[in-house]
C-alpha positions in Angstrom: 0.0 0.0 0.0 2.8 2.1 1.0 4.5 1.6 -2.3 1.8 2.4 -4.3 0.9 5.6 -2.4 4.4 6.6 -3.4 4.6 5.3 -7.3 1.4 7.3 -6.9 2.4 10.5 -5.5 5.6 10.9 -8.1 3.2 10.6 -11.1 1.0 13.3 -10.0 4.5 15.6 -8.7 5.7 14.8 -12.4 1.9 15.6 -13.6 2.3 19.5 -12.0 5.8 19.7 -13.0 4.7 19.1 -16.3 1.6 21.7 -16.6 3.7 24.2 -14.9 7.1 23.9 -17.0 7.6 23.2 -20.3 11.1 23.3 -21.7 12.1 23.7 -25.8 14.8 23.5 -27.1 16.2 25.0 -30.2 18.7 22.7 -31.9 20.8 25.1 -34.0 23.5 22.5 -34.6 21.5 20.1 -35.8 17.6 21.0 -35.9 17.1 22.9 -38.8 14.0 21.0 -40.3 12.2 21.4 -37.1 13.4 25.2 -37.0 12.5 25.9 -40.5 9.5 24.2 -40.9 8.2 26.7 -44.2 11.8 26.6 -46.1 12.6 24.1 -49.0 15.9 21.9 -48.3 16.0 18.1 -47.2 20.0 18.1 -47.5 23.0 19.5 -46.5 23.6 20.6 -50.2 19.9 22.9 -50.2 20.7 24.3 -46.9 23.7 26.2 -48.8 21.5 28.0 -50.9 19.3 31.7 -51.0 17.8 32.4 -47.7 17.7 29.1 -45.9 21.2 29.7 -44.6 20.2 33.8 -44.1 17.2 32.7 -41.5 16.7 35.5 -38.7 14.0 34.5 -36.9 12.5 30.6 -36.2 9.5 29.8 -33.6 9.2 26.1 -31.7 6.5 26.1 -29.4 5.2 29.3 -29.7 8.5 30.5 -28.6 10.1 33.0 -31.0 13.7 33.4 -31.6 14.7 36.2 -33.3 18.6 38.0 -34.6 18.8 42.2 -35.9 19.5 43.0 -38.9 23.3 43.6 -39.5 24.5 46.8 -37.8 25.7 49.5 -39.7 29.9 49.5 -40.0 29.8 45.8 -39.3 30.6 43.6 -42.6 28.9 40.7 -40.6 25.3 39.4 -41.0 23.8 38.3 -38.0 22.0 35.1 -38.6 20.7 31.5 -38.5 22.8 29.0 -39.9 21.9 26.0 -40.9 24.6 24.3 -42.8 27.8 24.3 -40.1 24.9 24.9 -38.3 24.6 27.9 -35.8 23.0 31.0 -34.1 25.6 33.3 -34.9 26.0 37.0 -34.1 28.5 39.7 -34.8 26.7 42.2 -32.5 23.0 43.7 -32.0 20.2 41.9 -30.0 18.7 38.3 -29.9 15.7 38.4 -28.5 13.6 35.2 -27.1 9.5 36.3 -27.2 7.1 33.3 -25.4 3.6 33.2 -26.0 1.6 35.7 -24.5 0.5 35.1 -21.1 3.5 32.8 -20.6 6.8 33.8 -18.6 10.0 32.7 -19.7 11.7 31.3 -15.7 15.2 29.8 -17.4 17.4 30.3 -20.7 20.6 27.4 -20.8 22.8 27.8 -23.9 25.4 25.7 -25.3 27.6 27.6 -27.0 30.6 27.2 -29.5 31.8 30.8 -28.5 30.3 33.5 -26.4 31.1 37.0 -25.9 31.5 38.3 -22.3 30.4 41.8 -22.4 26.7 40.5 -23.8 24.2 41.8 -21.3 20.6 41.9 -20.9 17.9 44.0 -19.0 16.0 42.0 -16.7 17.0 38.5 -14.7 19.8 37.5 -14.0 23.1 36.4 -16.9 25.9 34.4 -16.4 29.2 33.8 -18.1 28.0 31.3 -20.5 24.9 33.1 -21.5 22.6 31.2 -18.9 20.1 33.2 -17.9 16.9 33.0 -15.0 14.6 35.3 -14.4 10.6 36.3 -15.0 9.9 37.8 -18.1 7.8 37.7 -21.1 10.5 38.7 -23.4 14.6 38.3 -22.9 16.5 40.7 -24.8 20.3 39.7 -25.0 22.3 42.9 -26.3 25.0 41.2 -28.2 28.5 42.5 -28.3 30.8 40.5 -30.4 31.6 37.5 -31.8 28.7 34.9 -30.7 28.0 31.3 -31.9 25.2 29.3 -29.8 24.8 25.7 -30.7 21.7 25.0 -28.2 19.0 26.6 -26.5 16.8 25.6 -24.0 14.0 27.3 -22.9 11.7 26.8 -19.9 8.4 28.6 -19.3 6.2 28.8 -16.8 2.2 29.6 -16.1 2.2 33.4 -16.1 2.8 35.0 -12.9 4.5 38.3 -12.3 7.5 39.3 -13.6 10.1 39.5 -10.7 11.9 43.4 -10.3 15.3 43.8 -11.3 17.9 42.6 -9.0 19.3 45.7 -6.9 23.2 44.8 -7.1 26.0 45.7 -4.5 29.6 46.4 -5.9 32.6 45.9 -4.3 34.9 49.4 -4.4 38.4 48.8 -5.4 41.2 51.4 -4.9 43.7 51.1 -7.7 44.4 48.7 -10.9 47.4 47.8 -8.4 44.8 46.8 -5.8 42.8 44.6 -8.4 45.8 42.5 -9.1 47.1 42.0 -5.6 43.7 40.9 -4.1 41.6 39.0 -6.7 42.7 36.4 -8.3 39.9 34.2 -10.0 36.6 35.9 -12.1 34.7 38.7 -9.5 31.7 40.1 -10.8 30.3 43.9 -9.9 34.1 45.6 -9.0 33.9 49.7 -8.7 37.5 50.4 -10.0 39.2 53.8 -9.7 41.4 54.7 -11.7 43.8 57.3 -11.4 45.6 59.0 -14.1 46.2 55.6 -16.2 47.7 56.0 -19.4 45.6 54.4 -22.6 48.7 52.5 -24.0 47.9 50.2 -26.4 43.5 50.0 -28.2 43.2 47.4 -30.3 40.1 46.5 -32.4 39.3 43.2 -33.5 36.2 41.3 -35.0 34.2 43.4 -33.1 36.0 43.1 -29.8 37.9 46.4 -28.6 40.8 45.8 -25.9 41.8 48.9 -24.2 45.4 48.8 -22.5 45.8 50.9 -19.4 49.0 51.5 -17.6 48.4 52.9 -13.6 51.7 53.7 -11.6 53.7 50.5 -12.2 50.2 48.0 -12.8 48.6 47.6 -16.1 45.2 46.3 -16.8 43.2 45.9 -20.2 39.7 47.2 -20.5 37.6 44.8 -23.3 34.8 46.8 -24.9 33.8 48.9 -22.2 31.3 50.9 -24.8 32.7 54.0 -24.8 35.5 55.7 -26.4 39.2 56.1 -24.4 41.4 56.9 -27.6 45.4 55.7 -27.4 47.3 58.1 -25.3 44.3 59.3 -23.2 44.5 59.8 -19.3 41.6 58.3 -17.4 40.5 59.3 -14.2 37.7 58.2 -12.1 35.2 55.4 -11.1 34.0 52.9 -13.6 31.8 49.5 -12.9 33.3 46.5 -14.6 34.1 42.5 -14.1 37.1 40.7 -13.7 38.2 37.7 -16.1 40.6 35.9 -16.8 41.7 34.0 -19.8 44.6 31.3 -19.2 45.8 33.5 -16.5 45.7 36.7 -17.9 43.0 39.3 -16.1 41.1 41.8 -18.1 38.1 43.7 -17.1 34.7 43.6 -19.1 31.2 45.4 -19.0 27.8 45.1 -16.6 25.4 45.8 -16.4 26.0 48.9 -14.3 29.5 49.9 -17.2 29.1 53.5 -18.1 31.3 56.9 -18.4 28.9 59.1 -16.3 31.9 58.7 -13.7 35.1 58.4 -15.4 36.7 61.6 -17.0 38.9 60.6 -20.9 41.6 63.0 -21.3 42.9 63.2 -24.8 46.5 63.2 -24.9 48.7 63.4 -28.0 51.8 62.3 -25.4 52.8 58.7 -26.3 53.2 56.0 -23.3 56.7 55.3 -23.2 57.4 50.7 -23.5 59.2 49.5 -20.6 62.7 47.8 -21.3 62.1 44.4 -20.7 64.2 40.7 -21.4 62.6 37.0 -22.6 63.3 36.3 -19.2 60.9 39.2 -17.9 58.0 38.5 -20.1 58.2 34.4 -19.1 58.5 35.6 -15.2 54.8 37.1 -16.1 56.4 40.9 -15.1 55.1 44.0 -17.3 51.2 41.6 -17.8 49.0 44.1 -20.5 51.8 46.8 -20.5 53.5 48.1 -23.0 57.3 46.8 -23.7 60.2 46.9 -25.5 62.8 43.7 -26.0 66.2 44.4 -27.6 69.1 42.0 -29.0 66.4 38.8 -29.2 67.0 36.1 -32.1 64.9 36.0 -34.0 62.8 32.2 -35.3 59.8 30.4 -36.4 58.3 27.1 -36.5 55.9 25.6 -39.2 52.5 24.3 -37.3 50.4 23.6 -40.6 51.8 23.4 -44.1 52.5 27.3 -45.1 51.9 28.9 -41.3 54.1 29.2 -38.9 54.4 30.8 -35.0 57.2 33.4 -34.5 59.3 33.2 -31.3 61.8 35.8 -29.7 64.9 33.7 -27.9 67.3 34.2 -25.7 69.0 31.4 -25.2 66.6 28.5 -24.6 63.9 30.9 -23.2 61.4 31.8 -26.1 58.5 34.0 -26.4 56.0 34.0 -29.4 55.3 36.9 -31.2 51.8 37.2 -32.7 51.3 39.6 -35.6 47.8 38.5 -36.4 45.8 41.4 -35.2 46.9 44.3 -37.0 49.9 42.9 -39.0 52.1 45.6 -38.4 55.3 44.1 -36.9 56.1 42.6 -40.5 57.6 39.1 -38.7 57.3 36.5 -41.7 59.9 38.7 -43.9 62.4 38.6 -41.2 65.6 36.2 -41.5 66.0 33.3 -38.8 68.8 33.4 -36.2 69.2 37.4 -36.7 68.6 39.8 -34.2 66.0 42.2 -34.3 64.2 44.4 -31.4 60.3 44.8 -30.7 57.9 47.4 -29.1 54.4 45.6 -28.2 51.8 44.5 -25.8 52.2 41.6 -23.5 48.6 40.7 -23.2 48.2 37.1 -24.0 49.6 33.4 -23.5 48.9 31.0 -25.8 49.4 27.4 -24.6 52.0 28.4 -21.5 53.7 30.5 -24.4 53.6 34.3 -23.3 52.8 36.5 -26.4 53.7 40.2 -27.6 51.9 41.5 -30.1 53.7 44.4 -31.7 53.1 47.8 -32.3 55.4 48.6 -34.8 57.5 47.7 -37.0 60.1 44.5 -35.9 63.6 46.2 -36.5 67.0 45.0 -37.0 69.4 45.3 -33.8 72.1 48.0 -34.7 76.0 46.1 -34.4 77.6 49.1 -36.7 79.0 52.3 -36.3 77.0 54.7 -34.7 77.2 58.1 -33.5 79.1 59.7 -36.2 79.4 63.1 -36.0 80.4 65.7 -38.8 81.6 68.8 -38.0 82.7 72.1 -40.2 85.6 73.9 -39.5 86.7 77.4 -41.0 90.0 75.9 -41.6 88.8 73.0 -43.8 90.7 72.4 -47.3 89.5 74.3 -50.0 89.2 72.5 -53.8 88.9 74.3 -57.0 86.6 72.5 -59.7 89.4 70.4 -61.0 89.4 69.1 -57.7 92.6 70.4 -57.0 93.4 71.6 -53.4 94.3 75.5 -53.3 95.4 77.9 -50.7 93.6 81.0 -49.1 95.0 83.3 -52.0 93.6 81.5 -54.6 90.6 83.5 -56.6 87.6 81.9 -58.5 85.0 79.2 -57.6 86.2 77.0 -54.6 84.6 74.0 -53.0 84.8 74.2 -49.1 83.0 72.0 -46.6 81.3 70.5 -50.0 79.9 73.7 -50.7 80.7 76.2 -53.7 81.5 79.7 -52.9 83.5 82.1 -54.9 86.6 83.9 -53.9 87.7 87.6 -55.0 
């Protein structure tokens, strides 16, 4: 009796569970006939073609998913893809509508990448684009690169959607500070920042990484959403998260990220690099500053038939350097087992590899003469235009100091 009070009890508990949550999931990586139920294509060879690989917008369940348009300046479409199947977006909103009278309570997303600075307006967002909350409608605000594989949506009965969350940040002093006392990914910081030095801004695929150098502590600053030129001083409070990527720490967007408290000086004086070894830059010293590195050797290794990685060396020590973003260090002309010096960023290490990424030009390391200095002397030989040398009483055209002049 007891045991079929309980078999009994579980099927009703599953019985509510099931009138009051419903989950769908949108199978981007796979799904597309579900997805697209109005579009031609019964292959992988018709999903190529005309707009069944331009999709924006698919409903399952009475539960809309829809991309923006492509954003103006952005060479990017944001859209449904459905051969190397894929939500993708370069930046803009995706926005998740249930039926009316429903409330969306959960949003789980597998994703192939995500972006970090996405944020959204109501509920509450992780990391990985995983979202709960009580809404109607979620509106992700997209800021770079984004490729979802999977999403699962859960609604519920209605109810009332839940007020924003009020949220408490944590005031930190300095960029110096930051580093010293957190260590792993923080959410809601308050960082001040006091005349820090915009060294290095680098834009890529949508993604903007600010370099700041405090005092003797550097920090980068990814996409903040609004402009701090190269050479500007900042000053001031900003809200921001920690991350970190294979050790390195950079600081993203919130939800609370704005510029109503931060004064951008614009400054045409350049940040000076810091003269740093191989040795330095392996140590982890000078993280998202700006450096120089004389007197390396220079070499490279082939990883895939026709690409290679470039390394500085000094000795057996090694360092990559990575040329990729704005292809202005000029590494794969340079001549193996030369010597050459760099000015660039230490922001990145790739595989326990630390990287620079240079800002200029990759030179050759001067081992000539140098300092020669030419001087003029009132005394100096006189030639006439034979080339013959002649003394003070000589009158004509004379060739002093390899100038002509004329004599009376």
């Amino acid at each position: 009796m007891k045991k079929l009070l309980r078999y009994s009890l579980s099927v009703i508990f599953a019985f509510v569970a099931s009138v009051s949550f419903a989950q769908t999931t949108f199978d981007f990586d796979k799904d597309y006939k579900t997805l697209f139920p109005g579009l031609p294509g019964v292959s992988s060879e018709e999903s190529n073609e005309g707009d069944f690989n331009e999709a924006t917008t698919c409903t399952v369940d009475g539960i809309a998913v829809t991309v923006s348009a492509k954003e103006e300046g952005n060479p990017h479409a944001n859209r449904i893809w459905t051969s190397s199947a894929r939500l993708r977006m370069y930046s803009g909103t995706l926005t998740i509508q249930a039926p009316e009278g429903k409330q969306i309570s959960k949003i789980e997303i597998a994703q192939k990448k995500w972006n970090a600075n996405t944020k959204v307006d109501n509920g509450t967002l992780d990391n990985k684009g995983n979202w709960t909350g009580s809404a109607n409608k979620v509106v992700y605000s997209i800021a770079g690169n984004t490729q979802i594989k999977t999403m699962t949506v859960t609604l519920g009965e209605g109810g009332t959607p839940q007020p924003p969350v009020e949220i408490t940040y944590t005031d930190v002093a300095s960029v110096k500070d930051l580093l010293a006392n957190y260590t792993e990914d923080t959410k809601n910081l308050n960082l001040t920042l006091t005349n820090a030095k915009v060294t290095y801004v680098n834009e890529y695929n949508g993604t903007i990484n600010t370099y700041v150098r405090e005092g003797d502590a550097a920090i980068e600053l990814r996409t903040l959403g609004f402009n701090m030129p190269v050479n500007s001083i900042l000053t001031g409070k900003v809200k921001v998260d920690l991350t970190f990527y294979y050790g390195v720490p950079y600081l993203v967007a919130n939800a609370g990220t704005n510029d109503e408290s931060i004064t951008v000086t614009e400054s045409t004086e350049a940040a000076q690099p810091i003269e740093a070894t191989v040795a330095d830059i392996i140590a982890n010293k000078y993280l998202n500053d700006l450096v120089t590195i004389k007197g390396f050797t220079f070499s490279k290794e082939e990883y895939q038939e026709g690409r290679f990685n470039y390394y500085a060396n000094d000795g057996e020590q090694k360092i990559m350097i990575y040329d990729k973003f704005n292809k202005v260090g000029g590494v794969a002309e340079l001549t193996e087992g030369e010597k050459y010096n760099v000015v660039g960023l230490y922001g990145a290490i790739f595989k326990g590899t630390p990287e620079i990424i240079p800002t200029q030009a990759v030179v050759p390391t001067s081992t000539g003469i140098s300092n020669i200095t030419v001087t003029t002397a009132d005394n100096a030989p006189a030639y006439n235009l034979a080339g013959q040398k002649v003394n003070a009483a000589y009158k004509g055209i004379v060739i002093k100091n390899g100038k002509k002049m004329i004599k009376k």
